[in-house]
PDBQT receptor file of N, H, CA, C and O in Angstrom, charges set to zero:
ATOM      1  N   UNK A   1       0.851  -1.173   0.000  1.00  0.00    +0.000 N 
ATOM      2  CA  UNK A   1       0.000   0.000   0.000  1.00  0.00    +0.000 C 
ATOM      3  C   UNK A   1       0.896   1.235   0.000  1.00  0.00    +0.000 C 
ATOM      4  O   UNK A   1       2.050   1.160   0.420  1.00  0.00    +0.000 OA
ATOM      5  N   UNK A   2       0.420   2.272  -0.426  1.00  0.00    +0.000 N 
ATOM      6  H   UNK A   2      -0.518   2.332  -0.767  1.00  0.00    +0.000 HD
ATOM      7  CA  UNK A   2       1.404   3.252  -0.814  1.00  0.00    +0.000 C 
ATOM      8  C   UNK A   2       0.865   4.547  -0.042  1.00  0.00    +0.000 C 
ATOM      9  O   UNK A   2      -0.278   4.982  -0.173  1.00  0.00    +0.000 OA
ATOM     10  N   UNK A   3       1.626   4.974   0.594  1.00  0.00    +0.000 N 
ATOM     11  H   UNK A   3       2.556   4.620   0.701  1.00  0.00    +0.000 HD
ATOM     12  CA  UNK A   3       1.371   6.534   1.681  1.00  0.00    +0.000 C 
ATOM     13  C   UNK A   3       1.599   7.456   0.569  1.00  0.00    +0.000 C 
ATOM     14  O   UNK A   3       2.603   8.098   0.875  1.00  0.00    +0.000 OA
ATOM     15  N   UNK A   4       1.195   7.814  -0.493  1.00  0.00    +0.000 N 
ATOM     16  H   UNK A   4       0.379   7.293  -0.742  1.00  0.00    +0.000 HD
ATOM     17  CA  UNK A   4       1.303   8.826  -1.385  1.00  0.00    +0.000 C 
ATOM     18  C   UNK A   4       0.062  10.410  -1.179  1.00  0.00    +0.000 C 
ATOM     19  O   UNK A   4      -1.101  10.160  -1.496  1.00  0.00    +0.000 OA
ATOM     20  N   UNK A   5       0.261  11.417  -0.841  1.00  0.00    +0.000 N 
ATOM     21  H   UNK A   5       1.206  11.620  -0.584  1.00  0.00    +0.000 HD
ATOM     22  CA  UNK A   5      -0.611  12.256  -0.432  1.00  0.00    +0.000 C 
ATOM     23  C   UNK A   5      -1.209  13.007  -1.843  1.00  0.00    +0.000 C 
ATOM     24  O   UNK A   5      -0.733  13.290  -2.943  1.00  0.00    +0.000 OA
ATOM     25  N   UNK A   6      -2.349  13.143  -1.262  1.00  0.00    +0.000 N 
ATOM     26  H   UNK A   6      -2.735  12.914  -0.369  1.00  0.00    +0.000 HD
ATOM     27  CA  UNK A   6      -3.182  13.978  -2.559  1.00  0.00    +0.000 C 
ATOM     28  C   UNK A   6      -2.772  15.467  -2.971  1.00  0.00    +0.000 C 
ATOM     29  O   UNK A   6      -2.425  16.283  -2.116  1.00  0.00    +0.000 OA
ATOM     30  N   UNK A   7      -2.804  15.627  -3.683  1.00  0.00    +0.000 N 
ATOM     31  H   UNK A   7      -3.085  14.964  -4.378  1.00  0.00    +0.000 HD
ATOM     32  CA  UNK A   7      -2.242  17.762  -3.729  1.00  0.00    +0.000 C 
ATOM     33  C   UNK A   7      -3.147  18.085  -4.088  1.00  0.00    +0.000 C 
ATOM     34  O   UNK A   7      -3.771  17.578  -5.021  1.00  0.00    +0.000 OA
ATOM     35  N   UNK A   8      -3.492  19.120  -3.366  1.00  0.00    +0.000 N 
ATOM     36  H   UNK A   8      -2.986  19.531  -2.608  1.00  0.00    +0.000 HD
ATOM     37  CA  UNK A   8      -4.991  19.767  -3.085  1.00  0.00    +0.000 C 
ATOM     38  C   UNK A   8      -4.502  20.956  -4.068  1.00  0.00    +0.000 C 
ATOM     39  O   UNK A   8      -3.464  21.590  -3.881  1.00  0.00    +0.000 OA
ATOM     40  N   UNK A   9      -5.303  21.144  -5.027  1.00  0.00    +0.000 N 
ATOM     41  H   UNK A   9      -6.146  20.629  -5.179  1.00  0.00    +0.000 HD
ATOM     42  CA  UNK A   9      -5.437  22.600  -5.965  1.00  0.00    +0.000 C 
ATOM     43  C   UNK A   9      -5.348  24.071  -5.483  1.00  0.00    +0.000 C 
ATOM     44  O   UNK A   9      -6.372  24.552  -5.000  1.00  0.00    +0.000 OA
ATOM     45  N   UNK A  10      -4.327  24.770  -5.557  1.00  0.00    +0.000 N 
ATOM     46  H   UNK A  10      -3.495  24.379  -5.950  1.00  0.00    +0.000 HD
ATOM     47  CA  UNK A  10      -5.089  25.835  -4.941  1.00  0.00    +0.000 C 
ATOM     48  C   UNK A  10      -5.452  26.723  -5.873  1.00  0.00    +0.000 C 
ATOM     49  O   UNK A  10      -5.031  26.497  -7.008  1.00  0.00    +0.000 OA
ATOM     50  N   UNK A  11      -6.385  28.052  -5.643  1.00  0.00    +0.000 N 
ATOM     51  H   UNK A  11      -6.727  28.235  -4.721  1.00  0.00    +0.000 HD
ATOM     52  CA  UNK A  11      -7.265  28.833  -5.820  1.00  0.00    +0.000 C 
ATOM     53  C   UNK A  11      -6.258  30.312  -6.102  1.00  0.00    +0.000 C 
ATOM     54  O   UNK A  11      -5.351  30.860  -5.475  1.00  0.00    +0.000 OA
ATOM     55  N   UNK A  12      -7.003  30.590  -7.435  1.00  0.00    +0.000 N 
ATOM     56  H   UNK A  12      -7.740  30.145  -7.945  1.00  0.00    +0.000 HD
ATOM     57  CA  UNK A  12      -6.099  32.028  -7.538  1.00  0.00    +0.000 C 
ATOM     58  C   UNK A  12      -6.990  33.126  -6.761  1.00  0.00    +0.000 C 
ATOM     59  O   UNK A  12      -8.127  32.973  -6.315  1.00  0.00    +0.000 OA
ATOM     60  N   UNK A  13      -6.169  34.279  -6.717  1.00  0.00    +0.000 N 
ATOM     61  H   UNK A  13      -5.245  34.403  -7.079  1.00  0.00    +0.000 HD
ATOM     62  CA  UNK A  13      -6.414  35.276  -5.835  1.00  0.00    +0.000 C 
ATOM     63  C   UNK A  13      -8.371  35.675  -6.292  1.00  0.00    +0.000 C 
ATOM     64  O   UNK A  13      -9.272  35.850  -5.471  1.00  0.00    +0.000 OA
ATOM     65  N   UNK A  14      -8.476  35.706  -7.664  1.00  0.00    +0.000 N 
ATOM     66  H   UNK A  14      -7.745  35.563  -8.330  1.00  0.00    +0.000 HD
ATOM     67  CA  UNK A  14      -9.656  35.901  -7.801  1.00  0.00    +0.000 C 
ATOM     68  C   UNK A  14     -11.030  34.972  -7.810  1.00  0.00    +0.000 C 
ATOM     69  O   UNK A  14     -12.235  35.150  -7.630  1.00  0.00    +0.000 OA
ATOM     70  N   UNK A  15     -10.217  33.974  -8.099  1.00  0.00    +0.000 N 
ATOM     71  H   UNK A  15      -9.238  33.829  -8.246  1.00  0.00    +0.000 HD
ATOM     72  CA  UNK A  15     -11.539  32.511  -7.784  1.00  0.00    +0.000 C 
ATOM     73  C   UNK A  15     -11.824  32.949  -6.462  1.00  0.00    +0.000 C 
ATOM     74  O   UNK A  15     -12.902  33.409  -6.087  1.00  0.00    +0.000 OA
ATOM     75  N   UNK A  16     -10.485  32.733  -5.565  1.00  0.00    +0.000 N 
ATOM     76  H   UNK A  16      -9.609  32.359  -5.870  1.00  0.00    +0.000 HD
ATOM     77  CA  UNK A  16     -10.804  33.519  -3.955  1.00  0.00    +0.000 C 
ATOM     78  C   UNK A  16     -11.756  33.889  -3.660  1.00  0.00    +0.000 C 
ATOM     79  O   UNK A  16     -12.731  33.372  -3.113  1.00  0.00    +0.000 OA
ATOM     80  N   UNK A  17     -11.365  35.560  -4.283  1.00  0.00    +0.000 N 
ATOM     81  H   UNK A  17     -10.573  35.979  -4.728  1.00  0.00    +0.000 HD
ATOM     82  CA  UNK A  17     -12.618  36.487  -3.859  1.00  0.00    +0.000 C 
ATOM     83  C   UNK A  17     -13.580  35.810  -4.599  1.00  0.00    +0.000 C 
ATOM     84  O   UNK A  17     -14.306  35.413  -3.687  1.00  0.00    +0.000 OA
ATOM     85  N   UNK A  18     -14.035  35.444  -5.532  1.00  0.00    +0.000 N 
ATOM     86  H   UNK A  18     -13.446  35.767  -6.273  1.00  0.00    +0.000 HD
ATOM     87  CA  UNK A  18     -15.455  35.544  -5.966  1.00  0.00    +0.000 C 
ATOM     88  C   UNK A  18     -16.196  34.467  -4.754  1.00  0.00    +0.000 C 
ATOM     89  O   UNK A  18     -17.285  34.706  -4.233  1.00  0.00    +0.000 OA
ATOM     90  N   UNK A  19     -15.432  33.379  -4.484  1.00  0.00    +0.000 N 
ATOM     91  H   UNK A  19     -14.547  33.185  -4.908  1.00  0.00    +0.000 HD
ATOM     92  CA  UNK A  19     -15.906  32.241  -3.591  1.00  0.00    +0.000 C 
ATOM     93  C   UNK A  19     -15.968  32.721  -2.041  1.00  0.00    +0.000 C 
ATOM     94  O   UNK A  19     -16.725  32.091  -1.303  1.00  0.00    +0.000 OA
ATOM     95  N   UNK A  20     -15.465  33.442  -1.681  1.00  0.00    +0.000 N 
ATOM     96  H   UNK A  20     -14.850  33.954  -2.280  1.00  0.00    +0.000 HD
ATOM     97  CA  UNK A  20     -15.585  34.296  -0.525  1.00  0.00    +0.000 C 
ATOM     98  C   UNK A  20     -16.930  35.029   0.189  1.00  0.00    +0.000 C 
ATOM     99  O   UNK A  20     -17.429  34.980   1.313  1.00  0.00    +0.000 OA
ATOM    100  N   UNK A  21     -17.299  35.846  -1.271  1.00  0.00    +0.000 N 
ATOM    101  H   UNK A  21     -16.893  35.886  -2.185  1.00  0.00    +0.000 HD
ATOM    102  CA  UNK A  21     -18.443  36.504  -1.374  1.00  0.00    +0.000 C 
ATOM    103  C   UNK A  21     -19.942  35.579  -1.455  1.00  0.00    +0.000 C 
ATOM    104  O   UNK A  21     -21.007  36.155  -1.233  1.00  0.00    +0.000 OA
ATOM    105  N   UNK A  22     -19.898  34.028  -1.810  1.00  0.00    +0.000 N 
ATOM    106  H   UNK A  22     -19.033  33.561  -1.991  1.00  0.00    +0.000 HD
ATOM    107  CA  UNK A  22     -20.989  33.173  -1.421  1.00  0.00    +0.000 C 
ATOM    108  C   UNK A  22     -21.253  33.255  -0.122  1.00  0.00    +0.000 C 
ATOM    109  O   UNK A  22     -20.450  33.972   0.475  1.00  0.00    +0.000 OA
ATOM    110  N   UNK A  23     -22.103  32.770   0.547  1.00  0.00    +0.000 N 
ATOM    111  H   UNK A  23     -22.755  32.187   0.062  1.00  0.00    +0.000 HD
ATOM    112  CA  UNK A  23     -22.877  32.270   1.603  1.00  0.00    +0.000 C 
ATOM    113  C   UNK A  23     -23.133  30.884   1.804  1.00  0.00    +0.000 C 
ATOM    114  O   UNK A  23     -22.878  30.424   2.917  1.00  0.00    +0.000 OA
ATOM    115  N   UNK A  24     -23.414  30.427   1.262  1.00  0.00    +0.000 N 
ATOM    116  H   UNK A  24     -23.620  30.800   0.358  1.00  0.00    +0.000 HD
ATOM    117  CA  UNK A  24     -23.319  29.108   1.553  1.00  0.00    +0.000 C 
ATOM    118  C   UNK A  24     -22.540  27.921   1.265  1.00  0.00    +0.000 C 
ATOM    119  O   UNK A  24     -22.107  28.034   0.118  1.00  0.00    +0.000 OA
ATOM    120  N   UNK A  25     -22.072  26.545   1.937  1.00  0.00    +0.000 N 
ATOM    121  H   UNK A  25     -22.425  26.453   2.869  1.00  0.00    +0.000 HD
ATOM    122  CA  UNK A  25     -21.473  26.209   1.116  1.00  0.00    +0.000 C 
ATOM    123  C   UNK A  25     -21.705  25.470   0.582  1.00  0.00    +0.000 C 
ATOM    124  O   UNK A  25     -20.847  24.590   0.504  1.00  0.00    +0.000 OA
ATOM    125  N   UNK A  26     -23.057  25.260  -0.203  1.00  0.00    +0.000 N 
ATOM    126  H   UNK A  26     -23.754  25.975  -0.140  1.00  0.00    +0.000 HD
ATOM    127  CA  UNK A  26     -23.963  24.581  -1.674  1.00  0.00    +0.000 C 
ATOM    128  C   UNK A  26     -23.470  25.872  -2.671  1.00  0.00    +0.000 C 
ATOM    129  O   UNK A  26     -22.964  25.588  -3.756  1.00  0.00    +0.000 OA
ATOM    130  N   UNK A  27     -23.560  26.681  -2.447  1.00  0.00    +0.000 N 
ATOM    131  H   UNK A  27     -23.971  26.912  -1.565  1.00  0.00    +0.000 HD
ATOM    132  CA  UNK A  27     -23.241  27.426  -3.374  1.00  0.00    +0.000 C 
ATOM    133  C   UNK A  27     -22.123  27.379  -3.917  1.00  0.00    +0.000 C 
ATOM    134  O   UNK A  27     -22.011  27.155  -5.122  1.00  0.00    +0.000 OA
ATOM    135  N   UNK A  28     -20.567  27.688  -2.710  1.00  0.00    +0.000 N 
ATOM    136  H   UNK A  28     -20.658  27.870  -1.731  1.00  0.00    +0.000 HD
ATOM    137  CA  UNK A  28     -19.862  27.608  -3.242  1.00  0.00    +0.000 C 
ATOM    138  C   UNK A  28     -18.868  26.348  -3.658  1.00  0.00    +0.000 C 
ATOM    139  O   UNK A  28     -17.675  26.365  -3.961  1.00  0.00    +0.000 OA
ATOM    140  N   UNK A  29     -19.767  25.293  -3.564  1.00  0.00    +0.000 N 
ATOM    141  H   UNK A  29     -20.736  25.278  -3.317  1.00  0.00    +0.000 HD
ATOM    142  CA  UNK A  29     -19.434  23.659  -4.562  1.00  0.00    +0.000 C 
ATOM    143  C   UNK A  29     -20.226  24.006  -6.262  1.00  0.00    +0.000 C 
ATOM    144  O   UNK A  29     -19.657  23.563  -7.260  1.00  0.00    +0.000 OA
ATOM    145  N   UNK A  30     -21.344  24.695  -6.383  1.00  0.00    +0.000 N 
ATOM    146  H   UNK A  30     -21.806  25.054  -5.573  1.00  0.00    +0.000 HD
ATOM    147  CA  UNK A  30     -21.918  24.369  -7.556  1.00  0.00    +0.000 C 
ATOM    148  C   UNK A  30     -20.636  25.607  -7.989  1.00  0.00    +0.000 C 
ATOM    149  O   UNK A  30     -20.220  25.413  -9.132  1.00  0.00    +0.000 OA
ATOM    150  N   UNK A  31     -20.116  26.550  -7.427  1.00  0.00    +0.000 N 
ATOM    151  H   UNK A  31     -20.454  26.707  -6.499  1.00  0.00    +0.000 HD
ATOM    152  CA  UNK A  31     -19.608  27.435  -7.891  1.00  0.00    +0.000 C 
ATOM    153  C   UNK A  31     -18.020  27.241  -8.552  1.00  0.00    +0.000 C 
ATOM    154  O   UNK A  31     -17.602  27.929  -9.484  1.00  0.00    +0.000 OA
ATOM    155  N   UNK A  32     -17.092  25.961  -7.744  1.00  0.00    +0.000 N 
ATOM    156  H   UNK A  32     -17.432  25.402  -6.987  1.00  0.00    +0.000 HD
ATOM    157  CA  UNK A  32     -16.256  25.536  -7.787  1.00  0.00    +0.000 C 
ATOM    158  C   UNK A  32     -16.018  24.865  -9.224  1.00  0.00    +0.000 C 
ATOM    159  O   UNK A  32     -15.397  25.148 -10.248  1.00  0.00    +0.000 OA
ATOM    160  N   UNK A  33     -17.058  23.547  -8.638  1.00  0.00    +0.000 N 
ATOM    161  H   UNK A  33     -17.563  23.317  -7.806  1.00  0.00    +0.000 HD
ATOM    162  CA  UNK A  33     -18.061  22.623 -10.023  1.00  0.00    +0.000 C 
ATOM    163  C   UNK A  33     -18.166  23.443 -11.456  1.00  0.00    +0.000 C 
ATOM    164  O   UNK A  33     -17.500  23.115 -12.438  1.00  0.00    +0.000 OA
ATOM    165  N   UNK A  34     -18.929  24.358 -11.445  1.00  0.00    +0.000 N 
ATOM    166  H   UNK A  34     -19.469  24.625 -10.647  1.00  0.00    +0.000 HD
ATOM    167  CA  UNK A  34     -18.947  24.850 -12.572  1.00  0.00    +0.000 C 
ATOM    168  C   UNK A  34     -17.879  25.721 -12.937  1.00  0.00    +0.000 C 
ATOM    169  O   UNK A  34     -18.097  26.436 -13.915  1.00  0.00    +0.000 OA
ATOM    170  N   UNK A  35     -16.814  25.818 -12.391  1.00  0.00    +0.000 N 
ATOM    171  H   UNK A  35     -16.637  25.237 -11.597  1.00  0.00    +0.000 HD
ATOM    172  CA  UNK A  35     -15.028  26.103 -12.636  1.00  0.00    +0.000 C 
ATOM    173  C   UNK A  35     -14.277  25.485 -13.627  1.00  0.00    +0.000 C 
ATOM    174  O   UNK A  35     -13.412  25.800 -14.444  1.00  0.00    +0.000 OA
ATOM    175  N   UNK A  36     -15.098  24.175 -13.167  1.00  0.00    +0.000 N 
ATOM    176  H   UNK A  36     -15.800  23.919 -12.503  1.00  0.00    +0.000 HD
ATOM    177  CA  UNK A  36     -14.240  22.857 -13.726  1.00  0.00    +0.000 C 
ATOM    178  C   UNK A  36     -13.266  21.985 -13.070  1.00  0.00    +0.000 C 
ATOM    179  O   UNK A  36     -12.517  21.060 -13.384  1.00  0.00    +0.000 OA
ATOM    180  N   UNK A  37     -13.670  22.836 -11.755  1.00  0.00    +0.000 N 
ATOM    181  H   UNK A  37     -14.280  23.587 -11.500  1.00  0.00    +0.000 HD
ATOM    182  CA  UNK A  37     -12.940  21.903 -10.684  1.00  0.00    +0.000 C 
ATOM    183  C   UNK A  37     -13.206  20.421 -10.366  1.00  0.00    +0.000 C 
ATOM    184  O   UNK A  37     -14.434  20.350 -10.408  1.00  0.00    +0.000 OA
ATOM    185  N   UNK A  38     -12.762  19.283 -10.092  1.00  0.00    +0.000 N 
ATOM    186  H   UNK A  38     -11.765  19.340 -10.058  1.00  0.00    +0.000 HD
ATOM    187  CA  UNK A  38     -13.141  18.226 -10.195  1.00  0.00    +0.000 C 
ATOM    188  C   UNK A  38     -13.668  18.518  -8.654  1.00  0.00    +0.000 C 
ATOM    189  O   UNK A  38     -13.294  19.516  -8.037  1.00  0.00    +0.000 OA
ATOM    190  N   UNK A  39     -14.945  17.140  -7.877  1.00  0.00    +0.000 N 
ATOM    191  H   UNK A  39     -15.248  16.330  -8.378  1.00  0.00    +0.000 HD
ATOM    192  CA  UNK A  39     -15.539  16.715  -6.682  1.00  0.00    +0.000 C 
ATOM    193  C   UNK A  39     -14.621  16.667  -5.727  1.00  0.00    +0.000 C 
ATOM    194  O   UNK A  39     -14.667  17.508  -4.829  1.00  0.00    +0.000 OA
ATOM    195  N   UNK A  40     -13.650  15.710  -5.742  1.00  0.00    +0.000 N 
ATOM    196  H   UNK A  40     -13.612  15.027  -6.472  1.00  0.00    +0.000 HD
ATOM    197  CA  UNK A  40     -12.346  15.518  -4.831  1.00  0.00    +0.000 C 
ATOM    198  C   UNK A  40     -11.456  17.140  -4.838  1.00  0.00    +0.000 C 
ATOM    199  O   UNK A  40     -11.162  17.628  -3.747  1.00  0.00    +0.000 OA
ATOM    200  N   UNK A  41     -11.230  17.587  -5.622  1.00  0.00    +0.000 N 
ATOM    201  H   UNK A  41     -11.469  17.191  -6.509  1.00  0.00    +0.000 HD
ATOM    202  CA  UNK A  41     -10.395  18.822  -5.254  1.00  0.00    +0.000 C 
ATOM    203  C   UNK A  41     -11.535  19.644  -4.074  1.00  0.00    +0.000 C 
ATOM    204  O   UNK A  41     -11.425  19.988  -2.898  1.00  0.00    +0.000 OA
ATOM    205  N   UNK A  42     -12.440  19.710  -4.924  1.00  0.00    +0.000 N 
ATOM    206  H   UNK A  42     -12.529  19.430  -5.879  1.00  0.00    +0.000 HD
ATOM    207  CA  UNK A  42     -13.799  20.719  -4.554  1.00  0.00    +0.000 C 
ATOM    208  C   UNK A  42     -13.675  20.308  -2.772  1.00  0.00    +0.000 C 
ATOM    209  O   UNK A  42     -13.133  21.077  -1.978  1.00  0.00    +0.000 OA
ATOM    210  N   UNK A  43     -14.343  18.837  -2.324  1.00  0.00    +0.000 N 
ATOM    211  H   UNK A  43     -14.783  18.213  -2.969  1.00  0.00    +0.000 HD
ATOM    212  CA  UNK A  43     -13.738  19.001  -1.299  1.00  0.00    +0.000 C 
ATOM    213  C   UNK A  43     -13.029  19.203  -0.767  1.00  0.00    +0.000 C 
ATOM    214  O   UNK A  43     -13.474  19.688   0.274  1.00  0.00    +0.000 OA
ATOM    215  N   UNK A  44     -11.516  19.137  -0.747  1.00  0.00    +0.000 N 
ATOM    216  H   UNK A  44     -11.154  18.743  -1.592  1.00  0.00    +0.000 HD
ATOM    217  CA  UNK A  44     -10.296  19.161  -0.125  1.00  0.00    +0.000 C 
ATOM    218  C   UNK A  44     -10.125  20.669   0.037  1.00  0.00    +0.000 C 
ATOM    219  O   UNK A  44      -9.492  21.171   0.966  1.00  0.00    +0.000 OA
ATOM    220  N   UNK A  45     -10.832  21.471  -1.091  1.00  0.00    +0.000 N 
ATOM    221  H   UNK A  45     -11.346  21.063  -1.846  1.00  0.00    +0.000 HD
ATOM    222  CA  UNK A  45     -10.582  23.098  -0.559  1.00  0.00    +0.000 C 
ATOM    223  C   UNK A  45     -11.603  23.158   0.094  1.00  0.00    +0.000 C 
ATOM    224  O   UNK A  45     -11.732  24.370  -0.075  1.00  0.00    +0.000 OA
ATOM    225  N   UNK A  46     -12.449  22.902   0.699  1.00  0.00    +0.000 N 
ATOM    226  H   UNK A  46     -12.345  21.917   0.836  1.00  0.00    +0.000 HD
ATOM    227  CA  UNK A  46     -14.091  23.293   1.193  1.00  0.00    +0.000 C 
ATOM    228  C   UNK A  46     -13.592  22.753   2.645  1.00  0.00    +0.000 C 
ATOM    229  O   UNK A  46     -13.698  23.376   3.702  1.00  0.00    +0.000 OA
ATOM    230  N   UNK A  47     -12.966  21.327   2.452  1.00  0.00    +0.000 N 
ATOM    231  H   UNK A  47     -12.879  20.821   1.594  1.00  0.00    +0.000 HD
ATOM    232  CA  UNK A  47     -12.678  20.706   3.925  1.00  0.00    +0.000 C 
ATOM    233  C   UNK A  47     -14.007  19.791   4.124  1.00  0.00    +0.000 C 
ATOM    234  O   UNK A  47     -14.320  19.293   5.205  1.00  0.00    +0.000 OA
ATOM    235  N   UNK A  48     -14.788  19.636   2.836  1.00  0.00    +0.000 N 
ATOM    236  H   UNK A  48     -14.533  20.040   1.957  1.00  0.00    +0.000 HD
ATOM    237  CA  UNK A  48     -15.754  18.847   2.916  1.00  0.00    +0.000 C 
ATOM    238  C   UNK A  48     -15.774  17.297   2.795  1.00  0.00    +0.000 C 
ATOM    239  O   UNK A  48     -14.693  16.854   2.405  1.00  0.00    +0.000 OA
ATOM    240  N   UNK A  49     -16.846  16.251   3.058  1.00  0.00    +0.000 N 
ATOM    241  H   UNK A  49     -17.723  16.611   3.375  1.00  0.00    +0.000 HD
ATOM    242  CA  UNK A  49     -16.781  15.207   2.098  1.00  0.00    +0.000 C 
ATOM    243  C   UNK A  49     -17.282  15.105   1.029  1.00  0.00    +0.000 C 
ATOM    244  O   UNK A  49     -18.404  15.552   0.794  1.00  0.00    +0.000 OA
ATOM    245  N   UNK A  50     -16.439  14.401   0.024  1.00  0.00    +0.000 N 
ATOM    246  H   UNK A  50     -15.527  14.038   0.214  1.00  0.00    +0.000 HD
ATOM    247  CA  UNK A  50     -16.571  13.736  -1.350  1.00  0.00    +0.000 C 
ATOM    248  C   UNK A  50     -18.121  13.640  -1.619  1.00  0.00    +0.000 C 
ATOM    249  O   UNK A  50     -18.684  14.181  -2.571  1.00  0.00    +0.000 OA
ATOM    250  N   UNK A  51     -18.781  12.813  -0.569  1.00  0.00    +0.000 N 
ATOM    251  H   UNK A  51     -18.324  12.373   0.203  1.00  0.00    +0.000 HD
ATOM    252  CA  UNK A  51     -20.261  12.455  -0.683  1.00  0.00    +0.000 C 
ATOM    253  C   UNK A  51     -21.044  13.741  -1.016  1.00  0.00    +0.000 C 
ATOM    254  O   UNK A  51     -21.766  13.820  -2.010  1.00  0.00    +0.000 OA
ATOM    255  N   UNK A  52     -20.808  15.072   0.152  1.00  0.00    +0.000 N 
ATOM    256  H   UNK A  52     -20.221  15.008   0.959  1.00  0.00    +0.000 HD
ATOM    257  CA  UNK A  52     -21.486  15.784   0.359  1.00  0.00    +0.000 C 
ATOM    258  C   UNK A  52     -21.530  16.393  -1.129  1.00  0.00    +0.000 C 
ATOM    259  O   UNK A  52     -22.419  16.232  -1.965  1.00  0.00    +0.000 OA
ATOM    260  N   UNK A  53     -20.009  17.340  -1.277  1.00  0.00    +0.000 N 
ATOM    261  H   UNK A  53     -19.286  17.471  -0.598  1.00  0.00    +0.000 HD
ATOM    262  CA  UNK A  53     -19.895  17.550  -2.791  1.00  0.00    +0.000 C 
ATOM    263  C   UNK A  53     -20.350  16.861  -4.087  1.00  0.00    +0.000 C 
ATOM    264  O   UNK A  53     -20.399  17.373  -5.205  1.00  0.00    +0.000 OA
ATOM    265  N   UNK A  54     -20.750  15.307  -3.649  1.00  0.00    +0.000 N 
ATOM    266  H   UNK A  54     -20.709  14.891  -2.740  1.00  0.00    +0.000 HD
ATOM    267  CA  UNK A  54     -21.296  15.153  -4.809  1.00  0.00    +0.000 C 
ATOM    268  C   UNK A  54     -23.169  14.818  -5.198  1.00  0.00    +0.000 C 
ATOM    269  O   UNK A  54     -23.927  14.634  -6.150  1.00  0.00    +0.000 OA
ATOM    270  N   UNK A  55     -23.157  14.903  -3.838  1.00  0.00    +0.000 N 
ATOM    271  H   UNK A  55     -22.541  15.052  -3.065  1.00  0.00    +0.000 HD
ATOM    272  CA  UNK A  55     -24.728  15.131  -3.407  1.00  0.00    +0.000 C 
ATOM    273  C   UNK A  55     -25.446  16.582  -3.680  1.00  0.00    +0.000 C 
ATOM    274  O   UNK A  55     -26.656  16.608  -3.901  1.00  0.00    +0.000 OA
ATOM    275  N   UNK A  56     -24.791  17.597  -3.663  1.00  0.00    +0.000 N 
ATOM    276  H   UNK A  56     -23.808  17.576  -3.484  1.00  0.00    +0.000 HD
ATOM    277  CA  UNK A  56     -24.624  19.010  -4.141  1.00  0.00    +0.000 C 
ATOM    278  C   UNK A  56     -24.937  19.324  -5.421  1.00  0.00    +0.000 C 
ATOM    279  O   UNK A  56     -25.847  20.075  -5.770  1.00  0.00    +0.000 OA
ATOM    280  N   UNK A  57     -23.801  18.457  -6.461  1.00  0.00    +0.000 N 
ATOM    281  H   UNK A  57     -23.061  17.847  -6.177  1.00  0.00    +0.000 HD
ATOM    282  CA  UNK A  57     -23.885  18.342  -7.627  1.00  0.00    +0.000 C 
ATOM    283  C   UNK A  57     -25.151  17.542  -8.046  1.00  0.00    +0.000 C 
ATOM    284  O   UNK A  57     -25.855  18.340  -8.665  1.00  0.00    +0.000 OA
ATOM    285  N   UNK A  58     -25.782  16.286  -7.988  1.00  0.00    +0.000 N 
ATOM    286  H   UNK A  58     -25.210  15.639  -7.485  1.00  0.00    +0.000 HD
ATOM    287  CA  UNK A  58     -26.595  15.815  -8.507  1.00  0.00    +0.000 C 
ATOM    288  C   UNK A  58     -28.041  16.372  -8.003  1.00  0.00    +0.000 C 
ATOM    289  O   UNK A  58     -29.100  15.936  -8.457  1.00  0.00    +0.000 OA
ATOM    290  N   UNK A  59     -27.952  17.452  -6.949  1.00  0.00    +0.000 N 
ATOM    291  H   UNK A  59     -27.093  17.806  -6.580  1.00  0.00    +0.000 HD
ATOM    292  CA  UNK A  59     -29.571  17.230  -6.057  1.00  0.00    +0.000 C 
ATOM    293  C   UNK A  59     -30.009  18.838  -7.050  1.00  0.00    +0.000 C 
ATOM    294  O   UNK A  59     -29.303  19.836  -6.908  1.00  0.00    +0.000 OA
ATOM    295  N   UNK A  60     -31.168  18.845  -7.952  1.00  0.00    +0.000 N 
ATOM    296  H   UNK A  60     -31.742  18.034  -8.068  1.00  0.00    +0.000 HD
ATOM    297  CA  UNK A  60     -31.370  19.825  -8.934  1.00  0.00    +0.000 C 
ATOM    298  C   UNK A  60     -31.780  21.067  -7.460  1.00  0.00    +0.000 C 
ATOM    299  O   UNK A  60     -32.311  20.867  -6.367  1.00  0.00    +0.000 OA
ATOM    300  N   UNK A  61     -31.204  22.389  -8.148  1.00  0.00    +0.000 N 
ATOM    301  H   UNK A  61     -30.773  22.552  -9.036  1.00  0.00    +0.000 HD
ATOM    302  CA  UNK A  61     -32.106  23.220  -7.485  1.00  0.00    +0.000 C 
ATOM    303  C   UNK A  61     -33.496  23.507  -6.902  1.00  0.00    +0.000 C 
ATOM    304  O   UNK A  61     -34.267  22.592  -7.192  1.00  0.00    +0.000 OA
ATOM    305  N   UNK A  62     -33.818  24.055  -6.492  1.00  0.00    +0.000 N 
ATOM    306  H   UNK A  62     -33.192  24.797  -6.256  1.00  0.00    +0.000 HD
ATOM    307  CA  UNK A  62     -35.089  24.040  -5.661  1.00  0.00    +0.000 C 
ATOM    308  C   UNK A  62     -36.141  25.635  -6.733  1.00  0.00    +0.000 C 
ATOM    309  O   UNK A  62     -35.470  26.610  -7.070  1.00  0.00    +0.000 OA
ATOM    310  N   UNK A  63     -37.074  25.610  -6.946  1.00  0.00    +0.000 N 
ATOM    311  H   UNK A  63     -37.619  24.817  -6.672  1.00  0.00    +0.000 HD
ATOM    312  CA  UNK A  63     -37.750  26.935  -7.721  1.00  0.00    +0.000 C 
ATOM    313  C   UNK A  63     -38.095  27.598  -6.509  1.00  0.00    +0.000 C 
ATOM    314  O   UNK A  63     -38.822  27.042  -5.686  1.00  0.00    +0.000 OA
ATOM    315  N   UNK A  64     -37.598  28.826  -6.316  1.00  0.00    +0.000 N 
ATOM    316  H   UNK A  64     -37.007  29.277  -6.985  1.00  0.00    +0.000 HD
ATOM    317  CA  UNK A  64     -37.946  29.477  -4.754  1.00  0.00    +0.000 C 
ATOM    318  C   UNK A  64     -39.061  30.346  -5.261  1.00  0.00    +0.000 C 
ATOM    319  O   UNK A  64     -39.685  31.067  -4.483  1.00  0.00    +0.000 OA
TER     320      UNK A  64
């Protein structure tokens, strides 16, 4: 088995700010997501799980 660590993506100064300025953090996974960030990165910057992020992605918006 191999101890090899993941490298977490980081975020330029302006992805930053724009992801900063969300509120929630459904928002800022669909916001990541539609970056083109892959699920696994998405968590690892969020500090989330995989599941959650990808439960995010598949669950359609809500019509408020």
């Amino acid at each position: 088995m191999t101890n090899a660590k993941k490298v977490t993506k980081t975020l330029d100064s302006k992805t930053q700010a724009e992801l900063d300025k969300l509120d929630t953090t459904s928002a800022k996974i669909r916001f990541l997501l539609a970056s083109g960030m892959s699920r696994g990165d998405t968590a690892r910057i969020l500090g989330k799980r995989y599941q959650h992020v990808r439960n995010v992605e598949l669950q359609p918006l809500k019509n408020a």
